[in-house]
C-alpha positions as CSV (number, residue, x, y, z in Angstrom):
1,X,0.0,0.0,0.0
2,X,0.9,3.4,-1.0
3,X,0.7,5.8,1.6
4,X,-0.9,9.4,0.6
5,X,-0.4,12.9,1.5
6,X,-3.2,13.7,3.8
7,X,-2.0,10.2,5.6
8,X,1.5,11.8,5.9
9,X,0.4,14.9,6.8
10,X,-2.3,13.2,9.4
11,X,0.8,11.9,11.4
12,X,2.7,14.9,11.5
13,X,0.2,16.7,13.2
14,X,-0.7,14.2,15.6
15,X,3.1,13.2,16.9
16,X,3.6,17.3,16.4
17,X,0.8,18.3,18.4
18,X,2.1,15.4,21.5
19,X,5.4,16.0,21.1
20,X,5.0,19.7,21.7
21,X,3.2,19.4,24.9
22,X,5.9,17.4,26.2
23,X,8.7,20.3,24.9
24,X,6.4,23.1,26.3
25,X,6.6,21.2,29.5
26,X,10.2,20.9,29.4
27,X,10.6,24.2,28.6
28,X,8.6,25.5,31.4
29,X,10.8,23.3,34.0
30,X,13.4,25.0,33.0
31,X,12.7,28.6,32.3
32,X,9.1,28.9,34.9
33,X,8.5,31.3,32.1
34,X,5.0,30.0,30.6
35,X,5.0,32.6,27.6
36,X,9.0,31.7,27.0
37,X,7.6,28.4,26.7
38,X,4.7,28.5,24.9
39,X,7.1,30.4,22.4
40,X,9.2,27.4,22.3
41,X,6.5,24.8,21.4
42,X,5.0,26.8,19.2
43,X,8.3,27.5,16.6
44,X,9.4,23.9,17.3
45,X,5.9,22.3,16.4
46,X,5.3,25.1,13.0
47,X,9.7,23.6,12.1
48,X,9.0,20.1,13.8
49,X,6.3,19.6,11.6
50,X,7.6,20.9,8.1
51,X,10.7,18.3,8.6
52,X,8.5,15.4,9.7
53,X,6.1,15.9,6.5
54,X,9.5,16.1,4.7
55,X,10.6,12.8,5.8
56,X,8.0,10.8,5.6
57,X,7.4,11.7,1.9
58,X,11.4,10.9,1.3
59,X,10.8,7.6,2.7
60,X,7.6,6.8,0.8
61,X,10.1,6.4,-2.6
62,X,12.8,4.4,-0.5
63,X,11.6,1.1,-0.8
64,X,13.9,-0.4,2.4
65,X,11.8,-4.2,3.6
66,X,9.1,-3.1,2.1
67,X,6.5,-6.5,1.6
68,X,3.5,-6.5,-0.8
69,X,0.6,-8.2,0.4
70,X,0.1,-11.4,0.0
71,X,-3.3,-10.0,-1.3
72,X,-5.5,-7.3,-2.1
73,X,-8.9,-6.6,-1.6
């Protein structure tokens, strides 16, 4: 199976958007600055996201132990 754009861009979002609660959290630990760290998530999530889309779409053409099925519907 081929996987599509809105797929790609499906799972970017959603490991973004967890991913960026966690750094916003991190962030905060260290700084007990909650705009400073808000600030943080938010250019790491809009720069986070544009290189995850990237790679998934760069893997999509490698075609490393990649199986067909044995069928298709």
């Amino acid at each position: 199976m081929i996987e599509g754009h809105a797929r790609s861009l499906a799972k970017a979002f959603s490991w973004r958007i967890s991913a960026s609660i966690w750094t916003v959290a991190i962030a905060f630990i260290f700084t007990r600055k909650v705009f400073l760290s808000l600030s943080i998530g938010a250019v790491e999530f809009v720069t986070k996201i544009f290189f995850y889309y990237i790679h998934e779409r760069i893997w999509e053409k490698i075609n490393f132990d990649r199986k067909r099925p044995e069928y298709e519907i």
